[in-house]
PyMOL Python script that loads the backbone (N, CA, C, O; Angstrom):
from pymol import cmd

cmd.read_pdbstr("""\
ATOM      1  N   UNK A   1       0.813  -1.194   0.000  1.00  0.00           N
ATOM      2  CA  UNK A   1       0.000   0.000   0.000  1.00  0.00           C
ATOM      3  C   UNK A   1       0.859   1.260   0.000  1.00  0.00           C
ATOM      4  O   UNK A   1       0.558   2.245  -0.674  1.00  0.00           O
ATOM      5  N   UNK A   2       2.078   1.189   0.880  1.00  0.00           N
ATOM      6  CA  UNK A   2       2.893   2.397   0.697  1.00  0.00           C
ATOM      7  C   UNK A   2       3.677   2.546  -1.119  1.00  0.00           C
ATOM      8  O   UNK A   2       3.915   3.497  -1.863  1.00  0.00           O
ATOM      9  N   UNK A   3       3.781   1.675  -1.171  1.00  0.00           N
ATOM     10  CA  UNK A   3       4.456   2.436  -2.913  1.00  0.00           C
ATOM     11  C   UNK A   3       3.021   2.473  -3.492  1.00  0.00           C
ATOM     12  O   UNK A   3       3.184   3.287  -4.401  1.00  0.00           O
ATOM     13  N   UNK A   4       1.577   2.069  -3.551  1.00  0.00           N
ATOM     14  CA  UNK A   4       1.006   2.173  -4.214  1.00  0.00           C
ATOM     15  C   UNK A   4       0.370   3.776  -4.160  1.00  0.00           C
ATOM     16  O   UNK A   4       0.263   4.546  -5.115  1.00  0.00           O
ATOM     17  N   UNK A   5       0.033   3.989  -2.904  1.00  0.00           N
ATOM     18  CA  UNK A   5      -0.204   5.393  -2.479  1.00  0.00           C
ATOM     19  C   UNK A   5       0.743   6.145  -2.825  1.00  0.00           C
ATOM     20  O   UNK A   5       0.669   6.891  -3.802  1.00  0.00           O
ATOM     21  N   UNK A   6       1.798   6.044  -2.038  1.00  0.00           N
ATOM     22  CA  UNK A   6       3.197   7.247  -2.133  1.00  0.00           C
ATOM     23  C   UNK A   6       3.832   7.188  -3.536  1.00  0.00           C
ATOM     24  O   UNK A   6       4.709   8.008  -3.809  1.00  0.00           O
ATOM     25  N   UNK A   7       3.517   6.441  -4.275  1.00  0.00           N
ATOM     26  CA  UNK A   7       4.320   6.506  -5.800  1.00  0.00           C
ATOM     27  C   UNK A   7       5.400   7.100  -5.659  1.00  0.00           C
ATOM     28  O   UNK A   7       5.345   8.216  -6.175  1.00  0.00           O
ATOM     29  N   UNK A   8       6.769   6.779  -5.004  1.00  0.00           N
ATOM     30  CA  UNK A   8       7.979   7.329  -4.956  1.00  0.00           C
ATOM     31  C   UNK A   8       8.969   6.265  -4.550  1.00  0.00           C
ATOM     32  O   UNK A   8      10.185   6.450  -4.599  1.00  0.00           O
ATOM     33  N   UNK A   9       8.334   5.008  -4.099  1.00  0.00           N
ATOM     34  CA  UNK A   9       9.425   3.675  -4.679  1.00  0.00           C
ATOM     35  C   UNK A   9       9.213   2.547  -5.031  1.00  0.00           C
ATOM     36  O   UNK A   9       8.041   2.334  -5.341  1.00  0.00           O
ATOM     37  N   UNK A  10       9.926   1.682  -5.113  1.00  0.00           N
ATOM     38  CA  UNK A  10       9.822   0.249  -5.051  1.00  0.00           C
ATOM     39  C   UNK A  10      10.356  -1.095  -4.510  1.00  0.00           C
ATOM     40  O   UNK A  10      10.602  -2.264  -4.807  1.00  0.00           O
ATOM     41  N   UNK A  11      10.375  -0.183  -3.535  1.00  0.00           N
ATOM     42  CA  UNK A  11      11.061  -1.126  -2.324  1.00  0.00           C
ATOM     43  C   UNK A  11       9.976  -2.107  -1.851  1.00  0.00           C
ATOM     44  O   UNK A  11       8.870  -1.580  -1.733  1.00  0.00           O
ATOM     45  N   UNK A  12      10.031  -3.141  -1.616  1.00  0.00           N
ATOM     46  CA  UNK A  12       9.270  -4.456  -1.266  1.00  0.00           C
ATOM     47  C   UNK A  12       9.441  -4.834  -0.045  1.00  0.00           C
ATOM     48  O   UNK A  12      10.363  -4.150   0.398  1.00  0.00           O
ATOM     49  N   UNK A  13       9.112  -5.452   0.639  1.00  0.00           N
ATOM     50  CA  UNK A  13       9.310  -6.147   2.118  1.00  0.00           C
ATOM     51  C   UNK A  13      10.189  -7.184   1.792  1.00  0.00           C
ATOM     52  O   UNK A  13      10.073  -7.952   0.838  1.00  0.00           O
ATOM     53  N   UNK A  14      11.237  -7.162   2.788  1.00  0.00           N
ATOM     54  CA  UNK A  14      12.084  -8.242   2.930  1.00  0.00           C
ATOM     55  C   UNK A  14      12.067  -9.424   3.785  1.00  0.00           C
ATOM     56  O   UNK A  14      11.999  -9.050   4.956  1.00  0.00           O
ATOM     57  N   UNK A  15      12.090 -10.282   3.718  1.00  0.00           N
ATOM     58  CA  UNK A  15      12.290 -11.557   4.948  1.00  0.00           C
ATOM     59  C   UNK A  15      13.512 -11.044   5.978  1.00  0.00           C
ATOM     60  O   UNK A  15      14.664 -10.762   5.646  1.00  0.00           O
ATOM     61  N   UNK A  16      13.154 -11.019   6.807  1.00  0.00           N
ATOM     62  CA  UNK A  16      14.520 -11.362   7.973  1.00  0.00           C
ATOM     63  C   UNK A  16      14.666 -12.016   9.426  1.00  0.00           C
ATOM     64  O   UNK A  16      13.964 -12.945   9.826  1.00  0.00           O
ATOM     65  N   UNK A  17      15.661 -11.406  10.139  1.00  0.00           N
ATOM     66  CA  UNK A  17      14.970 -12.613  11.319  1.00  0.00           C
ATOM     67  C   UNK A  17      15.395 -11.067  12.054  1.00  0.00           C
ATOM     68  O   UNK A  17      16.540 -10.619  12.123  1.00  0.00           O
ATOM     69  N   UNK A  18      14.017 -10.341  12.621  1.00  0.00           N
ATOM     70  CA  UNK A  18      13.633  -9.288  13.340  1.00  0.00           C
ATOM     71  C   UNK A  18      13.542  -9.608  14.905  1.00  0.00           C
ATOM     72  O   UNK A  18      12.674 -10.393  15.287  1.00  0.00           O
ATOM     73  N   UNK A  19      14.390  -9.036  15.789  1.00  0.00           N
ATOM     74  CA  UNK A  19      14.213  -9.528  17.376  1.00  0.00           C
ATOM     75  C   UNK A  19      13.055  -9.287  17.424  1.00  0.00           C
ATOM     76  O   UNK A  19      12.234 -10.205  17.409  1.00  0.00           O
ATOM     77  N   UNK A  20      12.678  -7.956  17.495  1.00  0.00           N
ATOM     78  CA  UNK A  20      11.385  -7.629  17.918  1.00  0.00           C
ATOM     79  C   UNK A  20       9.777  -7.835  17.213  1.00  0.00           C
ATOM     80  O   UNK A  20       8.623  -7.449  17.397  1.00  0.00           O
ATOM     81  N   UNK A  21      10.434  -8.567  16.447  1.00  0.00           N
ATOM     82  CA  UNK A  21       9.122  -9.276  15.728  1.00  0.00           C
ATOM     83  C   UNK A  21       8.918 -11.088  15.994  1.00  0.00           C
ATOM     84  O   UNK A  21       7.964 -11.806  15.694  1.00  0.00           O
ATOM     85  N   UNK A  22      10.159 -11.410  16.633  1.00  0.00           N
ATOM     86  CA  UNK A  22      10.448 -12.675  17.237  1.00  0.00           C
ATOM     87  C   UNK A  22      10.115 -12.920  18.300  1.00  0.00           C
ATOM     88  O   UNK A  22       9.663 -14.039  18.541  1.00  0.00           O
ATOM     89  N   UNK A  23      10.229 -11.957  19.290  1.00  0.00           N
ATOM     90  CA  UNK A  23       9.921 -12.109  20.837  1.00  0.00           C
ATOM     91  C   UNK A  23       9.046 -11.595  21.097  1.00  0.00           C
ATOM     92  O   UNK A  23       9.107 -11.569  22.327  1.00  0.00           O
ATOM     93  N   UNK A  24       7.877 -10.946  20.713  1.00  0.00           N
ATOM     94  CA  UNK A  24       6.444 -10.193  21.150  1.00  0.00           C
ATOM     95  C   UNK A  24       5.936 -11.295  20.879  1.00  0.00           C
ATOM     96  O   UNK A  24       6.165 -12.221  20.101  1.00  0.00           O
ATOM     97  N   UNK A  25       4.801 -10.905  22.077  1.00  0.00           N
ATOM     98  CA  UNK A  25       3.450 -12.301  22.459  1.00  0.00           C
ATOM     99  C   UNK A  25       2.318 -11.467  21.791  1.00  0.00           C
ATOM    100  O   UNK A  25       1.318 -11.385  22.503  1.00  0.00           O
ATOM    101  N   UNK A  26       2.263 -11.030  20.970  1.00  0.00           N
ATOM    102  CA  UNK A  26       1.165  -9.891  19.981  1.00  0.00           C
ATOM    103  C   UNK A  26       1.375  -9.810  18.454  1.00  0.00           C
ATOM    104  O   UNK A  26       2.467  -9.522  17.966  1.00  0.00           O
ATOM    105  N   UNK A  27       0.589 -10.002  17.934  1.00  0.00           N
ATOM    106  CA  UNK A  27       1.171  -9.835  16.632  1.00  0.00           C
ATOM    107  C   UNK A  27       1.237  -8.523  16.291  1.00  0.00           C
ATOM    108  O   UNK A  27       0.490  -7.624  16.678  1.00  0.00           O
ATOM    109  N   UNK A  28       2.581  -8.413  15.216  1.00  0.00           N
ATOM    110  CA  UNK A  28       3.062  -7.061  15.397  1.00  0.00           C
ATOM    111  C   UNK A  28       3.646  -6.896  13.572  1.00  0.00           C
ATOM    112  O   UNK A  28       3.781  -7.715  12.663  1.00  0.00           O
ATOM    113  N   UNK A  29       3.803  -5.854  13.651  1.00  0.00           N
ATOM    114  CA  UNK A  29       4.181  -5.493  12.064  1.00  0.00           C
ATOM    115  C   UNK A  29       5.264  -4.187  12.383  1.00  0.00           C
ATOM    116  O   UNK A  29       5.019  -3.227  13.115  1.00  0.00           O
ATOM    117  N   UNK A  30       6.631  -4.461  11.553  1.00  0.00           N
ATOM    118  CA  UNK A  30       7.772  -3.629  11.545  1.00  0.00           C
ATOM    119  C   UNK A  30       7.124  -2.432  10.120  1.00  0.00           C
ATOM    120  O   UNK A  30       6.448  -2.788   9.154  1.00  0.00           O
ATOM    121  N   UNK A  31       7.394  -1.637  10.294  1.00  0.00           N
ATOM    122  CA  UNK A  31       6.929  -0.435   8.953  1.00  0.00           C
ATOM    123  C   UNK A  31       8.576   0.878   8.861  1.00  0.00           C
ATOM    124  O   UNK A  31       9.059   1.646   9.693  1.00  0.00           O
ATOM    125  N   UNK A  32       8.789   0.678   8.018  1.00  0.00           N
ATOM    126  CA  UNK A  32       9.973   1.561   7.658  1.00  0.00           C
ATOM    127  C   UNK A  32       9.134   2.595   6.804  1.00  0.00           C
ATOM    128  O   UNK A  32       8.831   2.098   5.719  1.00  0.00           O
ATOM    129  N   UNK A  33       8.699   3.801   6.961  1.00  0.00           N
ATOM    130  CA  UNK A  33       8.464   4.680   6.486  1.00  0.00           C
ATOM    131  C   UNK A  33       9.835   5.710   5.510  1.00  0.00           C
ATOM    132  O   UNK A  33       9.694   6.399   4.500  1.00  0.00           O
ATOM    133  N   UNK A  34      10.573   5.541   5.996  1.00  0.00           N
ATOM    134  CA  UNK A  34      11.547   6.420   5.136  1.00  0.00           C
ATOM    135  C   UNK A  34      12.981   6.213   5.547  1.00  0.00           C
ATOM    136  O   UNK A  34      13.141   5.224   6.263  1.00  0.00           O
ATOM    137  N   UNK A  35      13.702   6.678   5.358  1.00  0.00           N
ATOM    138  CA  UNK A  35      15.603   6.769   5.796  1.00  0.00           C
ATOM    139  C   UNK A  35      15.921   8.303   6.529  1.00  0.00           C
ATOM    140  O   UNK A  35      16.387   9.173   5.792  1.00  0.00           O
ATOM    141  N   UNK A  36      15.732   8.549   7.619  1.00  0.00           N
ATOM    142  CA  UNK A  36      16.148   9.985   8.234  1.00  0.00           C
ATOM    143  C   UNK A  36      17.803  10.774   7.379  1.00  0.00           C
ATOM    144  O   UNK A  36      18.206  11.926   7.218  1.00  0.00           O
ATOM    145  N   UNK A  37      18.525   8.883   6.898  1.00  0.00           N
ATOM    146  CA  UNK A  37      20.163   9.529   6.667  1.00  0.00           C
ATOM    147  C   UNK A  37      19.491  10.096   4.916  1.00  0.00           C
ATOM    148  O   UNK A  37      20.405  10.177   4.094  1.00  0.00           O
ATOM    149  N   UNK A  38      18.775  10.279   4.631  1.00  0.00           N
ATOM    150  CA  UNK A  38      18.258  10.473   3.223  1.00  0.00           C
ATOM    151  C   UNK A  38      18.034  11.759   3.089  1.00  0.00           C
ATOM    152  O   UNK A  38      16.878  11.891   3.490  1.00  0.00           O
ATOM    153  N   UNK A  39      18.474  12.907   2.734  1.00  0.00           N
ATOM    154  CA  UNK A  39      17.963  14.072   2.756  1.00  0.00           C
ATOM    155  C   UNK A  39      16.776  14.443   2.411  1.00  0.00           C
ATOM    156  O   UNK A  39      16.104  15.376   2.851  1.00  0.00           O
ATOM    157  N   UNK A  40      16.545  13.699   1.626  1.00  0.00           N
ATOM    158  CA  UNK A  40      15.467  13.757   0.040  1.00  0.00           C
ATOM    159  C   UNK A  40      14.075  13.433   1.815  1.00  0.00           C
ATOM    160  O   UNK A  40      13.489  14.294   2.471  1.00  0.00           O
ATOM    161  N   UNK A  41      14.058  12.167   1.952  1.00  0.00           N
ATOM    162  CA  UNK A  41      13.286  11.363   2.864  1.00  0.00           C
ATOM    163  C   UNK A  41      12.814  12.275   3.885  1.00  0.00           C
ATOM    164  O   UNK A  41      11.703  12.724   4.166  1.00  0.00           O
ATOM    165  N   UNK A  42      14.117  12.435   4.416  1.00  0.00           N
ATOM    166  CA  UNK A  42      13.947  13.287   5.505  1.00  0.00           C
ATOM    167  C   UNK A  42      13.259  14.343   5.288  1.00  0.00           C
ATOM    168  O   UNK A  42      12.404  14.539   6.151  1.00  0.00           O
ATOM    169  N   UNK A  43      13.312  15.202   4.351  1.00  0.00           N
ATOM    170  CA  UNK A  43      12.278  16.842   4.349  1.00  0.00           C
ATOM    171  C   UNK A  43      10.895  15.983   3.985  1.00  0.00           C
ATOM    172  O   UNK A  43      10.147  16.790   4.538  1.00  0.00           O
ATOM    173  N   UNK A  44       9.921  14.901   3.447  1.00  0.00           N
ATOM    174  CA  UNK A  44       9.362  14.490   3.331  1.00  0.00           C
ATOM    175  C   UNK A  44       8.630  13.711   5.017  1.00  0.00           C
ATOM    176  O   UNK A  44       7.444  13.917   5.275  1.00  0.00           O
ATOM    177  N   UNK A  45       9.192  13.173   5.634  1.00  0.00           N
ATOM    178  CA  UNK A  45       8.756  13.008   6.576  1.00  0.00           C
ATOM    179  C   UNK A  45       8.215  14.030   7.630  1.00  0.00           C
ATOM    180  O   UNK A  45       7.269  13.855   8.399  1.00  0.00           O
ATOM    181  N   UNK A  46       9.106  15.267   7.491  1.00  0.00           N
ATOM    182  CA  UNK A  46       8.520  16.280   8.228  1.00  0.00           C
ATOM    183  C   UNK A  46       7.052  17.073   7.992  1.00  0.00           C
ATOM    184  O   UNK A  46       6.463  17.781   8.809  1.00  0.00           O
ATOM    185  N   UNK A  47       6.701  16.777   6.798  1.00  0.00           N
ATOM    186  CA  UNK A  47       5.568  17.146   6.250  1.00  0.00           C
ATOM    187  C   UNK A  47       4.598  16.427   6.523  1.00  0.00           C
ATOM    188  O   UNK A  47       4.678  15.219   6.300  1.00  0.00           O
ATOM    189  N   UNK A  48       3.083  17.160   7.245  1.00  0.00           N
ATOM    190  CA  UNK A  48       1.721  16.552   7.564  1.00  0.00           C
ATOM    191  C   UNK A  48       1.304  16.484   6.456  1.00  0.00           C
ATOM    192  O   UNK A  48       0.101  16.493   6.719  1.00  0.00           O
ATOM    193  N   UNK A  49       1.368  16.410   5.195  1.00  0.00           N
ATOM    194  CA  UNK A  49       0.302  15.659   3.873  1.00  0.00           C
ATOM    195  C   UNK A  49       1.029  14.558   4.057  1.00  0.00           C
ATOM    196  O   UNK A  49       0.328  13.636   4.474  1.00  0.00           O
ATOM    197  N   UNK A  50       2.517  14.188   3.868  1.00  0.00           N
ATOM    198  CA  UNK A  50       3.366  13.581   3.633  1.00  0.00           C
ATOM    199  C   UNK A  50       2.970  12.047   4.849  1.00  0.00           C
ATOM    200  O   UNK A  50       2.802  10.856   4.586  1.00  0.00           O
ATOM    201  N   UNK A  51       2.947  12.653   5.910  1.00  0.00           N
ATOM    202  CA  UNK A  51       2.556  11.669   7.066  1.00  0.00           C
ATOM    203  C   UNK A  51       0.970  11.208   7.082  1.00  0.00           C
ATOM    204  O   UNK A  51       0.612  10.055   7.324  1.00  0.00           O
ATOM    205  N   UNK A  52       0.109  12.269   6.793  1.00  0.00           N
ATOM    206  CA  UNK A  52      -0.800  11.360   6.555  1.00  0.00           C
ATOM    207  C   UNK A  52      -1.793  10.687   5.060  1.00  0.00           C
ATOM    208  O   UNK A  52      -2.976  10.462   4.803  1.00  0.00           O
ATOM    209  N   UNK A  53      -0.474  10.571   4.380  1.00  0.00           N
ATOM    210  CA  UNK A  53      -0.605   9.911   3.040  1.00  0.00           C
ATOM    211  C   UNK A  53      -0.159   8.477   4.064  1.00  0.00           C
ATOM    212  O   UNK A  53      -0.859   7.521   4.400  1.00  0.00           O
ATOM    213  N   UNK A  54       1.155   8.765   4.346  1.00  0.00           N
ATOM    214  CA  UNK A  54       2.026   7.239   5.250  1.00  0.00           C
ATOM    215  C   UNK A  54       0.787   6.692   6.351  1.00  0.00           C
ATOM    216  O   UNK A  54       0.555   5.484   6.379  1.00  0.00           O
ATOM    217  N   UNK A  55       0.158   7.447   7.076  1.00  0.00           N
ATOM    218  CA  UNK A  55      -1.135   6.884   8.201  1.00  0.00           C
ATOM    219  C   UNK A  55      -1.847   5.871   7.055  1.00  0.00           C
ATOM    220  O   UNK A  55      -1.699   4.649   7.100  1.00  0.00           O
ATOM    221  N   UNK A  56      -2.432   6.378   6.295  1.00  0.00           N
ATOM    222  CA  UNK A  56      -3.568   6.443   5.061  1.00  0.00           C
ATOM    223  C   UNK A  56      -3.081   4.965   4.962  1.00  0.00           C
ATOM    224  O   UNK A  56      -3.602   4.017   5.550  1.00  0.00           O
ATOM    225  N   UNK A  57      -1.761   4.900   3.943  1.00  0.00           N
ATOM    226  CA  UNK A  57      -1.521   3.771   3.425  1.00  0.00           C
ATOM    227  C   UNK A  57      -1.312   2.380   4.673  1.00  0.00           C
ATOM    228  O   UNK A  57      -1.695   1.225   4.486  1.00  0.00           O
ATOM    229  N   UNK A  58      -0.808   2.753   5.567  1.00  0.00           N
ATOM    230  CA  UNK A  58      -0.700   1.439   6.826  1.00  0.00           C
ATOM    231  C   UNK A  58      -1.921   1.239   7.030  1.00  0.00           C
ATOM    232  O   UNK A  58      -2.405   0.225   6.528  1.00  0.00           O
ATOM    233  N   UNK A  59      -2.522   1.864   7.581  1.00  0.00           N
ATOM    234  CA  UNK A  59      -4.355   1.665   7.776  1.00  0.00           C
ATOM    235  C   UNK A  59      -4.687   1.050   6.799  1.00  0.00           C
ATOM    236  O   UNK A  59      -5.034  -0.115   6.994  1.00  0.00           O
ATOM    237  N   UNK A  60      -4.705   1.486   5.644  1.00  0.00           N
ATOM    238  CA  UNK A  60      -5.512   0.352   4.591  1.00  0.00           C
ATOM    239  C   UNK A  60      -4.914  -1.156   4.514  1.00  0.00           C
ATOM    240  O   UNK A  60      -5.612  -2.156   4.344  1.00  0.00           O
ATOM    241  N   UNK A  61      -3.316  -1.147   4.687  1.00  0.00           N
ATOM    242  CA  UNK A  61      -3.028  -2.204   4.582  1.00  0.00           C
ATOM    243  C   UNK A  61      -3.109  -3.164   5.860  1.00  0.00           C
ATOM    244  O   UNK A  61      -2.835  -4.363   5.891  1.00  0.00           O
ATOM    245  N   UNK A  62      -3.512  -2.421   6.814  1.00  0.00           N
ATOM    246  CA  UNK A  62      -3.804  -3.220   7.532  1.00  0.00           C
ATOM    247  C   UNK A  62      -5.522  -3.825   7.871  1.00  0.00           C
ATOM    248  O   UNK A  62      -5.975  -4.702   8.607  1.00  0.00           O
ATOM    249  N   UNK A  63      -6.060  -2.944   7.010  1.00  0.00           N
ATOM    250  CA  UNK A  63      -7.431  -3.761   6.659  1.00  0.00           C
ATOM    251  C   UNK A  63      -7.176  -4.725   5.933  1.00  0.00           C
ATOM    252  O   UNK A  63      -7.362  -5.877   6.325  1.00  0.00           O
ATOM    253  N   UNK A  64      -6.625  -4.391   4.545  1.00  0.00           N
ATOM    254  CA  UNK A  64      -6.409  -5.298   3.909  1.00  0.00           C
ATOM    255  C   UNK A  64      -6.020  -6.940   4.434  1.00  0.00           C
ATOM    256  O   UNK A  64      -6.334  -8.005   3.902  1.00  0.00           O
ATOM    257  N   UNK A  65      -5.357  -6.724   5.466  1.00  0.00           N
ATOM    258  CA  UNK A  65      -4.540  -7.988   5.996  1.00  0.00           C
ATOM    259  C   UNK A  65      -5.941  -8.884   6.441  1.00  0.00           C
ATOM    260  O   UNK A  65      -6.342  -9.932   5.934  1.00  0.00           O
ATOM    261  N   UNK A  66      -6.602  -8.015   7.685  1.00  0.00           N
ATOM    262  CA  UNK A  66      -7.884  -8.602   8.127  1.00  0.00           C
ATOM    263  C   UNK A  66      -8.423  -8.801   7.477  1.00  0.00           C
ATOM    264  O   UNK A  66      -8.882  -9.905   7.773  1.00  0.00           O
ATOM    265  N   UNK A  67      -8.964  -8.382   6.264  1.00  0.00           N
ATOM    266  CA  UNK A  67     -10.310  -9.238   5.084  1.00  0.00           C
ATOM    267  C   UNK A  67      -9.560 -10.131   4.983  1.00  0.00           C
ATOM    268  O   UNK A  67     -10.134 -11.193   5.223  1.00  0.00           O
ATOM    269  N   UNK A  68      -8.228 -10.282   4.669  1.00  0.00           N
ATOM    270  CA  UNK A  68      -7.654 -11.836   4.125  1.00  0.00           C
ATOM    271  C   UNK A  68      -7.671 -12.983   4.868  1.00  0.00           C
ATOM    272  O   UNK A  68      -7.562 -14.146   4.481  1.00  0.00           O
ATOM    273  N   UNK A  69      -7.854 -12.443   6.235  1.00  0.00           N
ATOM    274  CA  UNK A  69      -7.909 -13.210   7.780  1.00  0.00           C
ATOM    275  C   UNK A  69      -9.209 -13.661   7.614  1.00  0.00           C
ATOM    276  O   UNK A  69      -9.569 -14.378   8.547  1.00  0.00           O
ATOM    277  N   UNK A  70      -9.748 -13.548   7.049  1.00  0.00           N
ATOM    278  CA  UNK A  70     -11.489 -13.524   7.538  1.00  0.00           C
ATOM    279  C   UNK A  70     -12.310 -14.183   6.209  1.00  0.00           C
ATOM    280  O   UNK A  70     -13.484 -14.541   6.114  1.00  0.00           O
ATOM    281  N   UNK A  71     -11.333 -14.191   5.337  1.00  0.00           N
ATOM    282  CA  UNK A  71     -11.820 -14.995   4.126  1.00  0.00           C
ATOM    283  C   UNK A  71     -11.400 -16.016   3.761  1.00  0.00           C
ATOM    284  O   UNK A  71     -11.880 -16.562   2.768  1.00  0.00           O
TER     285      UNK A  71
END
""", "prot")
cmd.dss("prot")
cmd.show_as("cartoon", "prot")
cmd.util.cbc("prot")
cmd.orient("prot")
């Protein structure tokens, strides 16, 4: 949902072995919104359209997840 909304990459989710996605008793989801060392990123994150385009897109995808749960 984030590259589909934000149209500015194409970065994909990676597999890894995440502590903190290993040891929580909750299910949980890691979200990388941007690179702070990125200049470009960085003036983009500071911006409220910018952040809640990024709200927008996690929220949906996290509906998305639940219809798939449920079907």
């Amino acid at each position: 949902e984030l590259s589909r909304i934000l149209a500015n990459t194409n970065r994909q989710a990676q597999p890894g072995d995440y502590f903190i996605l290993n040891e929580v008793q909750t299910p949980a989801v890691l979200v990388e919104t941007g690179f702070i060392s990125n200049p470009q990123e960085a003036g983009l994150l500071k911006q409220a359209e910018y952040q809640a385009k990024l709200a927008w897109a996690i929220y949906l995808a996290v509906i998305k997840y639940v219809e798939q749960l449920t079907t």
